[in-house]
Structures are given as structure tokens and as C-alpha cells.
C-alpha positions as CSV (number, residue, x, y, z in Angstrom):
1,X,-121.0,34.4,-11.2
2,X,-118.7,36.8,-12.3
3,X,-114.6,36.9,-12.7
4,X,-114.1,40.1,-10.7
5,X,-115.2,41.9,-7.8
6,X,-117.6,45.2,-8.9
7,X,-115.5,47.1,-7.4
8,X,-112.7,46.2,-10.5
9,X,-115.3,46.3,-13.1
10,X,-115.0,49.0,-15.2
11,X,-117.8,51.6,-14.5
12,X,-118.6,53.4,-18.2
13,X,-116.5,51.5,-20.9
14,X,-117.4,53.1,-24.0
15,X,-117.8,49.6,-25.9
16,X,-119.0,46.3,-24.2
17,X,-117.9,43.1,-26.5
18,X,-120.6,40.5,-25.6
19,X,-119.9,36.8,-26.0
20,X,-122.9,34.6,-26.0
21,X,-121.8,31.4,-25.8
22,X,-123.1,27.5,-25.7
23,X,-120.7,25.1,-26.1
24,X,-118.5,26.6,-28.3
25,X,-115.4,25.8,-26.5
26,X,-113.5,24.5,-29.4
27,X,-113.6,28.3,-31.0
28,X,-113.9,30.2,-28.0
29,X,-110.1,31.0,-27.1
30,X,-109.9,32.2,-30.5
31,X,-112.3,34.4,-30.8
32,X,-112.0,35.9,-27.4
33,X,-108.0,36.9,-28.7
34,X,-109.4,38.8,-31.3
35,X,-111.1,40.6,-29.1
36,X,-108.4,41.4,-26.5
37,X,-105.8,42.3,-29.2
38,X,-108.8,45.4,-30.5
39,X,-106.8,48.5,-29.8
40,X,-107.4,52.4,-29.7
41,X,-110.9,52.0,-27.6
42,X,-111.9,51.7,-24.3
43,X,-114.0,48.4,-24.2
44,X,-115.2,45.8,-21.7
45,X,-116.1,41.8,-22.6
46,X,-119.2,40.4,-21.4
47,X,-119.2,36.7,-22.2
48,X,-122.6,35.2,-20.8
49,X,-122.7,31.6,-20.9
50,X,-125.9,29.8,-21.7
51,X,-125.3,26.4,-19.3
52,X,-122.6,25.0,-21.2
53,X,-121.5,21.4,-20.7
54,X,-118.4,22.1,-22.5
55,X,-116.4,23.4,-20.2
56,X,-116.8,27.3,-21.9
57,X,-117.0,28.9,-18.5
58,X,-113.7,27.6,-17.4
59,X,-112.0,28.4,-20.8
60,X,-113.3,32.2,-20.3
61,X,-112.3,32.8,-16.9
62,X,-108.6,32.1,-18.0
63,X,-108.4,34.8,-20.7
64,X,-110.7,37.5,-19.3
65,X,-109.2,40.7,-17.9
66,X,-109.7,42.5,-14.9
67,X,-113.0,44.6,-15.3
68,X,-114.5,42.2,-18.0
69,X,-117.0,39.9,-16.6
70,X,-118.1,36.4,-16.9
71,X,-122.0,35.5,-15.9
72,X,-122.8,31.9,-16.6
73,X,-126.5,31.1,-16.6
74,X,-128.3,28.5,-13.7
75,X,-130.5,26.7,-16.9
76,X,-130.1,26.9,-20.3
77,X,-132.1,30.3,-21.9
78,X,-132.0,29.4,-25.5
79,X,-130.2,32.0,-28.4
80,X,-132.6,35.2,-28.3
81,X,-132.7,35.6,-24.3
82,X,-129.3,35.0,-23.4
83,X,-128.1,38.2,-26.2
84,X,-131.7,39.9,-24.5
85,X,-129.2,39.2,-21.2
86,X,-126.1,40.4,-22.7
87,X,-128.0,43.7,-23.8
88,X,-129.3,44.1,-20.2
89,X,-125.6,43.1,-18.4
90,X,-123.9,45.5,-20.9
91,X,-122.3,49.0,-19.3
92,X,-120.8,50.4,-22.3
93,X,-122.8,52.7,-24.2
94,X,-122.5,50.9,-27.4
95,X,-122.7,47.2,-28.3
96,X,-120.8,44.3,-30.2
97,X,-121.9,41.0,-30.6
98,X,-119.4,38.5,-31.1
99,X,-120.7,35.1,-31.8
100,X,-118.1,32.5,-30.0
101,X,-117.8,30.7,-33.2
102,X,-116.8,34.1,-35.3
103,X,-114.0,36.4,-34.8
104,X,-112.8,40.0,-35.3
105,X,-110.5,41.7,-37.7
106,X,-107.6,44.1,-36.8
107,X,-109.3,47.9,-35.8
108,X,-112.8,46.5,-36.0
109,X,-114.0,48.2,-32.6
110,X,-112.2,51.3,-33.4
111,X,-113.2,51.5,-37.3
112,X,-116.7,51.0,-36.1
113,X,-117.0,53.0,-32.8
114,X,-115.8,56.1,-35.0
115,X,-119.6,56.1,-36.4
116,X,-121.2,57.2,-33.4
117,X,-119.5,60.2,-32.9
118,X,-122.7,61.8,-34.6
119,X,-125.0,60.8,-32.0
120,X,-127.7,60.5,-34.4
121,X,-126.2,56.9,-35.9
122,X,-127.5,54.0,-34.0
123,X,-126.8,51.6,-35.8
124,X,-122.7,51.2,-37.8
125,X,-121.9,47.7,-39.9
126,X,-119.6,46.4,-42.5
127,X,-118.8,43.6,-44.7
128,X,-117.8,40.2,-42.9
129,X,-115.8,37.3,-44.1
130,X,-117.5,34.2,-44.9
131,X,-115.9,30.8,-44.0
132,X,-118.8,27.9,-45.3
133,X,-117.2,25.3,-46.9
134,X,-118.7,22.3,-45.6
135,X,-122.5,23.3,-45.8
136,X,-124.7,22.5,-48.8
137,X,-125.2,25.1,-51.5
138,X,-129.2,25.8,-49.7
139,X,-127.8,26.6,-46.8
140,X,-124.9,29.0,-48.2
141,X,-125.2,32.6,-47.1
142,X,-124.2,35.4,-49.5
143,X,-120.8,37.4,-49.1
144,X,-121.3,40.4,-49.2
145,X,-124.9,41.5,-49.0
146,X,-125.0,45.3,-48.4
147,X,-124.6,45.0,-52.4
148,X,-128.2,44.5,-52.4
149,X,-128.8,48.2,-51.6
150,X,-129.3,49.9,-54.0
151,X,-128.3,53.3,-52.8
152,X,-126.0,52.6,-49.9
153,X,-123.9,55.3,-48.6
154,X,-121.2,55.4,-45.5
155,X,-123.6,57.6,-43.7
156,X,-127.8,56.8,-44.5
157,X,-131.2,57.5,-43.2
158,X,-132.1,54.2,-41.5
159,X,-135.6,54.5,-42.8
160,X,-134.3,54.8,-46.2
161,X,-132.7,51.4,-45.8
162,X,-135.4,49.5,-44.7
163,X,-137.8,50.9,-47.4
164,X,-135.0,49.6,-49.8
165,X,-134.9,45.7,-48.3
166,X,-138.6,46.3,-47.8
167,X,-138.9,46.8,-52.1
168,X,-137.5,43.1,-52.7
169,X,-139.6,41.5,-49.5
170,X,-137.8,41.9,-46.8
171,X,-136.5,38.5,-46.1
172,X,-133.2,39.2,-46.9
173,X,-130.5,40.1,-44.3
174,X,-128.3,43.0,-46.0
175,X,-126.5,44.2,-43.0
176,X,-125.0,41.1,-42.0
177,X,-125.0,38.6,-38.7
178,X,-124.3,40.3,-35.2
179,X,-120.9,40.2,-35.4
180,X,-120.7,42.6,-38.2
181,X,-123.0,44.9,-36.4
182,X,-122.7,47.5,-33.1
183,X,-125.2,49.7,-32.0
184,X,-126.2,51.6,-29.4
185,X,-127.3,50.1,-26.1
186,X,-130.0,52.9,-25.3
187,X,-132.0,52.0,-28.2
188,X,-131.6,48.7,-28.2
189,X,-133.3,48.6,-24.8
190,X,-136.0,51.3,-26.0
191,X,-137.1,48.8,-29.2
192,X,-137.1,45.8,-26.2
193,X,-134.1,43.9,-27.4
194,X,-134.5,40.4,-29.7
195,X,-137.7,38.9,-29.9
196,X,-139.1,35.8,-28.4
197,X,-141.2,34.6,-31.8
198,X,-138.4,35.2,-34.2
199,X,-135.8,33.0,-34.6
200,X,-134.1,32.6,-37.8
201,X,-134.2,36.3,-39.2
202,X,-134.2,37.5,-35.0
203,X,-131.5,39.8,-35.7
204,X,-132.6,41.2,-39.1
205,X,-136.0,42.2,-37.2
206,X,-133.8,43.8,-34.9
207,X,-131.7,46.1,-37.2
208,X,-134.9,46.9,-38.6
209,X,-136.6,47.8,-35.2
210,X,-133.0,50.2,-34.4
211,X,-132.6,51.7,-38.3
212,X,-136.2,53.3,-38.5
213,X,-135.2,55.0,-35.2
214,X,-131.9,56.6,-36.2
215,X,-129.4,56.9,-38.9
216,X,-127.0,54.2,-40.0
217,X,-123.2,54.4,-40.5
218,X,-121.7,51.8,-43.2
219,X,-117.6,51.5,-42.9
220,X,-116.6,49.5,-46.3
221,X,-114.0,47.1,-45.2
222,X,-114.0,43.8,-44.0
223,X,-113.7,43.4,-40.1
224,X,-115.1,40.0,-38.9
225,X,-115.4,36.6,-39.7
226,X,-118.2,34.8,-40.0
227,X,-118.2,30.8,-39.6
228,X,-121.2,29.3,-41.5
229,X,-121.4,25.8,-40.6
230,X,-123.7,22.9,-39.8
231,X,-123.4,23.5,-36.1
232,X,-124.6,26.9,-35.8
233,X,-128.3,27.8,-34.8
234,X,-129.2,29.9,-38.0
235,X,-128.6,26.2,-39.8
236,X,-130.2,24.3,-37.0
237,X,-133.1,26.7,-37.4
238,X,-133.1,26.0,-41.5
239,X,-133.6,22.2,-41.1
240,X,-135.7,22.2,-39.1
241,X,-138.0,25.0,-40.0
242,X,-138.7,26.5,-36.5
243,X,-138.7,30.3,-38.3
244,X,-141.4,29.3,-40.4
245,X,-143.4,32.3,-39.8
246,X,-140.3,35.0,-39.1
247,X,-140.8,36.6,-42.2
248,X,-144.8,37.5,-42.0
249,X,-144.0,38.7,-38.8
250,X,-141.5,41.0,-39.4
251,X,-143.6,42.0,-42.4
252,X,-146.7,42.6,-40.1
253,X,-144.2,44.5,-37.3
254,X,-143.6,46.8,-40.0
255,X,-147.4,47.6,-40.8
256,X,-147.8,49.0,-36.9
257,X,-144.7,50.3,-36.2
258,X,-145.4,53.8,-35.5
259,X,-141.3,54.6,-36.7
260,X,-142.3,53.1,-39.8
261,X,-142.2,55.2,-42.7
262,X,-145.8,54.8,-45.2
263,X,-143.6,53.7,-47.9
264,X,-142.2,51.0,-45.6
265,X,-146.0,50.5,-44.3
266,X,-147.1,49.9,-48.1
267,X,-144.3,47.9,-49.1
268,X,-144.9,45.6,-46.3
269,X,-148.5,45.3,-47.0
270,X,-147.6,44.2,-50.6
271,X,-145.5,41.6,-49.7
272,X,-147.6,40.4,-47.1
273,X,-150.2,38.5,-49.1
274,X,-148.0,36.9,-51.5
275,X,-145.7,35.6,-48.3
276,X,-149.2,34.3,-46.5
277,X,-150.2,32.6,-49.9
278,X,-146.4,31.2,-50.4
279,X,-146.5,29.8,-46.9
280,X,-150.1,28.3,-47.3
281,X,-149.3,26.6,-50.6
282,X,-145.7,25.4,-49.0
283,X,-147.4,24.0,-45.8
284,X,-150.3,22.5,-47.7
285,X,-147.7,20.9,-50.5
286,X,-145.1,19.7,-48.0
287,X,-145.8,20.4,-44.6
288,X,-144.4,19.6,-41.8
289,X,-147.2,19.6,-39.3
290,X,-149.2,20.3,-42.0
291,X,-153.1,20.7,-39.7
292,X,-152.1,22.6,-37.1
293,X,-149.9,24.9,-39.6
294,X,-152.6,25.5,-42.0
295,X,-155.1,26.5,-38.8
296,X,-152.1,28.8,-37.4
297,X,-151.9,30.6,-41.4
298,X,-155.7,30.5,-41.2
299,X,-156.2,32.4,-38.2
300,X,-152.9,34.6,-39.2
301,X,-154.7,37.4,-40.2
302,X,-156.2,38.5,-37.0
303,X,-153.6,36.8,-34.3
304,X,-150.4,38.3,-35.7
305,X,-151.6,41.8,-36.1
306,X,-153.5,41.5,-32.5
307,X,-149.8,40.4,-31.5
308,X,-148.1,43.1,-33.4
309,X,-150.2,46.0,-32.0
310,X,-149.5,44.2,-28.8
311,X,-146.0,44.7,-29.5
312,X,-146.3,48.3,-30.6
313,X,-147.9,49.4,-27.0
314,X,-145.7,47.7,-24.5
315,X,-143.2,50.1,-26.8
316,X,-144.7,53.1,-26.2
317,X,-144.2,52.9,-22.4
318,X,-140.9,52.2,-22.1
């Protein structure tokens, strides 16, 4: 359902702001007036609930303007396919995540829509704010994580960057959460959006997927905030260990992708080995499910590259 008629919605915003939400309705109203005080760019809101029980729908519908719309999902989709359905609902030509639970700083939309004004950036992000004081020191996430690069400019090859998370393993995410992140909807569609088999590093597989196809813009100031706390699904993912395998995916992603540079292709198949013998040793030590694990890192080899290429052709015919 939407809050407008299509004949009020705006036609060819240049940014749309999209909201995933699921039951977030104790942050939403905040987060939602960070958005509507942005200033100095033309921008829509898409907030696409995922079958809240909360009452997030209703809480939207109050603050939305005219031309922003409000979708709210028959049956719940989970966390990757309800963004997939933001990306698809979107009309601007760029995108911003904003998690419900995360907000925006002053002049973030217009600090980071600047960027693509070289149409060859796909990809801009900056530093975030952190707020994580009631989660255990395992579950902490780091500050400020671009420091990681070690060459890191305001404008950068997006190959460039890759091949320098792809040195230290990969598993790190140095560009941030989604929030901290817009990009171009074009290419987002062209690399087919968030995948289904990803979960906790879904979004660092994604800025990977969109930097080896175009260059990336890096503004150095702070202009969102993060909440890292027990009810988010990146911690709900930790505990319970549903991304077990994210990281040799992405890794084996990275040995097909033909926008893969060969010294991102040889990094990857470095790390590879070591990650398949960490995981084997880890599952075999501690489990969980430790049979049916073991036989899923046994037949690894074959099945995740056969997926990967998979992957790699339904690409080439979009």
C-alpha cells in the first residue's frame, strides 16, 4: 500500500532514502526526522515494511511526505529481500540505506550525493558513529574502519580497494554498514542486488560486487549513526552462527567474477584454503551441527564454485 496516489509521487528524485524496517517502531520516528530535516537535495523516502507487528506502518504514514511512499509487505521477506525490494521500488538514481534503528547526520545526503557528479563513482561512504554500549566486547564493531586501508584516498579505483581488504582476508567490513553507504541504483541492479546465501557480511559482498565496477568516492567526516546493539540482525546472525560460510563465499565470488582484478583473483585464492581449513577445524572442535557441517565443507570445493559460476552467468545477461 502506498501513502500517495502515483500521480503525487515524485517522478525522477535524484536520491531515494530507503527505510527497511521490522519492528523497529521504538526508533523509527527518529530516524525518519533525520531524514526529512537533509537539506540542499532533491530526495524521496521509501520505507518498506517487512510485516511488522509493531505498529511501524502506522508510525510512517504520519511523518511521510507527499511523493514519498510507504509499501508494507503481505508476509514477512526476511533482511536481504526486503533491501533487494527497496532497490527495485527505488526511483532516484542513487541510493541510501537507512537502517530504522540508525540515523543521519546534518548534510549527509548532500555531502555524499556531491560524489557522483563524476559519473564514473558508484559507490561514495564515510565514517559513521558508533553507539554499542550494552553489547559484549565479541560482538563490538570497530569505529572507524576505512583506517584499515592502507592507501585510501577521497576519490579511488574501486578495484584498488578490494585488492587492499582482499590482502588481510577479506572478512573485514572497511566501508561501513548501509547507512554509511549510497550508491548508484543502476549498478546495483546490474550486480543483482544483496544475495540470498549471505547474511552476516550481505552488504560487504555487495560493496565489493559495486567497487570492482566503478570508482569509489570517500567524504572524511562523520554523517550517520550507527546503533550496535543486541537486537539488531548482524548480532542475531553472530549468536547464532547463520553466516557461517559468508566469508568462503564471498572469497570464492571473487575467484569468478569476471570484474575481478588477478591480484584480487590470487588474493582470494590464498585465503581460501586457510578459511576452508579454519572453518573445518572450528566445526569439527565445536560445532554446531557438527555432521551435516563437515559434509557441506567437504563437498565445498565443487558446490560453491558450481554456485559461483552460477552466479557469474545469470550476470552476464542482465
Amino acid at each position: 500500500m502506498s501513502t500517495d496516489d502515483a500521480d503525487d509521487l515524485t517522478a525522477n528524485p535524484a536520491i531515494s532514502v530507503c527505510v527497511p524496517t521490522y519492528n523497529n517502531s521504538a526508533t523509527l520516528v527518529r530516524c525518519l526526522r533525520t531524514i526529512l530535516d537533509q537539506d540542499g537535495v532533491d530526495f524521496e523516502i521509501v520505507v518498506v515494511d517487512d510485516d511488522s507487528s509493531d505498529g511501524c506502518a502506522a508510525i510512517a504514514a504520519t511523518m511521510l511526505r507527499p511523493g514519498d511512499r510507504l509499501i508494507r509487505n503481505d508476509t514477512r521477506l526476511g533482511l536481504n529481500a526486503n533491501h533487494n525490494k527497496c532497490i527495485e521500488l527505488a526511483r532516484g538514481t542513487r541510493i541510501q540505506f537507512v537502517h530504522a534503528d540508525d540515523w543521519l547526520l546534518p548534510g549527509a545526503l548532500q555531502r555524499l550525493a556531491s560524489c557522483f557528479d563524476d559519473p564514473a563513482v558508484g559507490l561514495a561512504f564515510a565514517p559513521r558513529r558508533i553507539v554499542q554500549d550494552d553489547l559484549p566486547w565479541r560482538y563490538r564493531t570497530v569505529s572507524k574502519p576505512h583506517k584499515f586501508f592502507p592507501a585510501l584516498r577521497e576519490h579511488n579505483k574501486g578495484s584498488s580497494l578490494v585488492a587492499q581488504m582482499m590482502l588481510m582476508g577479506g572478512a573485514g567490513n572497511w566501508i561501513g554498514e548501509p547507512t554509511s553507504v549510497m550508491f548508484r541504483r543502476e549498478l546495483a541492479l546490474a550486480v543483482a542486488g544483496l544475495r540470498d546465501d549471505i547474511y552476516q557480511l550481505v552488504d560487504m559482498d555487495l560493496w565489493f560486487r559495486l567497487m570492482l565496477r566503478s570508482a569509489v568516492c570517500f567524504v572524511p567526516h562523520e554523517l550517520s549513526v550507527r546503533t550496535h546493539w543486541d537486537g539488531t540482525e548482524s548480532i542475531r546472525n553472530a549468536r547464532t552462527g547463520r553466516g557461517w560460510l559468508d566469508h568462503l563465499r564471498i572469497l570464492t565470488w571473487l575467484m569468478v567474477d569476471p570484474a575481478s582484478t588477478r591480484a584480487i583473483q590470487v588474493f582470494a585464492a590464498v585465503w581460501w584454503p586457510l578459511i576452508w581449513l579454519a572453518l573445518y577445524v572450528q566445526v569439527a572442535l565445536f560445532g554446531p551441527r557438527r555432521w551435516s557441517r563437515l559434509k557441506t565443507l567437504v563437498r565445498a570445493p565443487v558446490q560453491e564454485f558450481a554456485h559461483a559460476r552460477r552466479l557469474a552467468m545469470r550476470l552476464s545477461r542482465r
